[in-house]
C-alpha positions in Angstrom: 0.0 0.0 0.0 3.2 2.7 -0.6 2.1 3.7 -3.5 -2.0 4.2 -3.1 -4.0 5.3 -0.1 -6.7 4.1 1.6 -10.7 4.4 -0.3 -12.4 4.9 3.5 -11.6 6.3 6.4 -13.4 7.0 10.0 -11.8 8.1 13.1 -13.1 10.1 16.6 -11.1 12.2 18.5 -11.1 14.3 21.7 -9.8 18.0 20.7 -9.0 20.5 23.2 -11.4 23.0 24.0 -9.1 25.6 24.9 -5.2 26.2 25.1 -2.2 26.9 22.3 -2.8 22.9 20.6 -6.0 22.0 18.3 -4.8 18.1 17.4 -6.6 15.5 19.2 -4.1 13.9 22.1 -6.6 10.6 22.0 -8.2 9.1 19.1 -9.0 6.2 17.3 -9.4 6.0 13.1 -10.0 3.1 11.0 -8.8 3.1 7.0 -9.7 0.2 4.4 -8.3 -0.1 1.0 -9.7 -1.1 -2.4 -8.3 -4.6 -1.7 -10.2 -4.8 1.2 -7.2 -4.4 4.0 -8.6 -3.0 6.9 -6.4 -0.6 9.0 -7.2 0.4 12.6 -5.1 2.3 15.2 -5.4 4.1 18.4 -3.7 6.6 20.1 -3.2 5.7 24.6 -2.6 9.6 24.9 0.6 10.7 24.1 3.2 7.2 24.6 2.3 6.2 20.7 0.5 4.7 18.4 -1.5 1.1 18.4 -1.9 -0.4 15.0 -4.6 -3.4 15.0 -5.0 -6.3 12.7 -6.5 -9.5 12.6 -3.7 -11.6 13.3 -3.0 -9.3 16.6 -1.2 -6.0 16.9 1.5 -3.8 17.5 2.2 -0.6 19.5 5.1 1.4 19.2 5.7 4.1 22.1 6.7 7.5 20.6 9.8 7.9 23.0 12.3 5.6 22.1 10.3 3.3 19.4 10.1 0.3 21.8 7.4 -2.4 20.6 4.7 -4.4 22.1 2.3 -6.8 20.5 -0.2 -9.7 21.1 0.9 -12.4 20.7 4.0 -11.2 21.5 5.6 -13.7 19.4 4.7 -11.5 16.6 8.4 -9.3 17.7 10.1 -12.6 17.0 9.0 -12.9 13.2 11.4 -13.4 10.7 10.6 -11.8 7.6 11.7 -14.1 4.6 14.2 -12.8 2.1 10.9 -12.1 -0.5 8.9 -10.7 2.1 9.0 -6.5 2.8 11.6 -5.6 4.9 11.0 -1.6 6.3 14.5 -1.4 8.1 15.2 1.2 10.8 16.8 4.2 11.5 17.8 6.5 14.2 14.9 8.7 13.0 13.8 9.9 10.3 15.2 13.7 11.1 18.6 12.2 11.6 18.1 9.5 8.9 17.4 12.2 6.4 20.8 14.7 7.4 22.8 11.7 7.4 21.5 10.8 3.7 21.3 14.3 2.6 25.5 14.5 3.8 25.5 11.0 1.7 23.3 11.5 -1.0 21.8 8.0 -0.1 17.8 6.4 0.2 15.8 7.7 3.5 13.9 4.7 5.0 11.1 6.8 4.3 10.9 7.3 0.6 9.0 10.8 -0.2 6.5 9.0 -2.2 5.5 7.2 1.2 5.8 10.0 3.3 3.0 11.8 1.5 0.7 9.2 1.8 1.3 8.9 5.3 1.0 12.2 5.8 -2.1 12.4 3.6 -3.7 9.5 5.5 -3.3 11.8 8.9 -5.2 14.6 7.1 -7.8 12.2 6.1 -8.3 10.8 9.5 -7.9 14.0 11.4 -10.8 15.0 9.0 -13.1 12.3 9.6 -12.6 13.4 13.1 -13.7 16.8 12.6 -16.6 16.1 10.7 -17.8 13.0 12.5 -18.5 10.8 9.4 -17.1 8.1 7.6 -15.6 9.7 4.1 -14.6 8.2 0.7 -11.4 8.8 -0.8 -10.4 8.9 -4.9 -6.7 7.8 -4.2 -5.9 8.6 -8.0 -7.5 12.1 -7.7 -6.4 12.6 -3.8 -9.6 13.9 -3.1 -12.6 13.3 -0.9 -15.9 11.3 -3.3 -18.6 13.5 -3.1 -18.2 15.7 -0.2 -16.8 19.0 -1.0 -16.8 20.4 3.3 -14.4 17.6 3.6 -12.2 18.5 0.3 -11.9 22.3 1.4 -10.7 21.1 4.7 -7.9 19.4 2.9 -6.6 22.7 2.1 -5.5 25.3 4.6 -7.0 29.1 4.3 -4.4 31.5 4.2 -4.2 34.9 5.1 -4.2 37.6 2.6 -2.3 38.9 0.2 -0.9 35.1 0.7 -2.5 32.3 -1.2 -1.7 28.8 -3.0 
C-alpha cells in the first residue's frame, strides 16, 4: 500500500477546547483499501500509536520506538528474504541529514511520506466532521463531499494564497 491510499476512512477524537494545541491527544481512526485491507489504530494519549490487525497487533511508544504486541511472538517474526523488509533508522530527522551528507535512500521514501502524511489529514478529517468519508486515491480527493475537500486545504491569510 506505498504507493496508493486508503478508499475509506473514520476516526473520533477528543480535541482541546481551549489552550495553544487544536490536534486530538486521543483518538482512534479506521482506513480500508480497495483490496479490502482494513487498518485500525489508536492513540493511549501521548506514549504512541496502536496499529490493530487480525492476526493481533503492535504498539510502538513515541519515545524511544520500543514495541509491544499480542501475541508477542509477533516481535520474534522473521521476515523471509521475499517478504517486505521496512528497516530502521535512528529517525527519520537524523536519517534524512545523514543521507542528505550521503546523498543516499531515506527509510522513508517521499512518495511514502505523502501518503502517510495524507492519511493523517484524512483521518484528522473524519474526526472533525464525524462521518465516515470516501477517498479517490488517483484524484487525492474526498468522493462526493466538498466540506471535507476544502478542509484538505489550509486558508491562508491575505495577500498570501496557494
Amino acid at each position: 500500500t506505498d504507493h496508493t491510499a486508503p478508499v475509506s476512512v473514520e476516526g473520533q477524537g477528543d480535541f482541546p477546547k481551549e489552550g495553544l494545541f487544536n490536534t486530538a491527544m486521543s483518538y482512534s481512526f479506521n482506513f480500508e483499501y480497495a483490496n479490502g485491507v482494513k487498518m485500525y489504530g489508536e492513540s493511549r494519549g501521548v506514549r504512541g500509536i496502536k496499529f490493530e490487525g487480525t492476526d493481533g497487533w503492535i504498539f510502538i511508544h513515541i519515545h524511544g520506538g520500543d514495541l509491544e504486541a499480542e501475541p508477542v511472538s509477533l516481535l520474534k517474526e522473521v521476515i523471509g528474504p521475499k517478504e517486505l523488509h521496512l528497516g530502521r533508522s535512528r529517525g527519520h530527522h537524523i536519517d534524512f541529514i545523514e543521507n542528505v551528507k550521503t546523498r543516499g535512500e531515506c527509510k522513508a521514501h517521499v512518495e511514502v511520506g505523502h501518503h502517510t502524511a495524507t492519511m493523517c489529514h484524512m483521518a484528522n478529517i473524519a474526526m472533525r466532521l464525524g462521518r465516515k468519508l470516501r477517498w479517490d486515491p488517483a484524484k487525492e480527493q474526498f468522493i462526493n463531499d466538498d466540506e471535507a475537500n476544502r478542509m484538505m486545504v489550509p486558508s491562508v491569510r491575505s495577500p498570501w494564497h496557494l
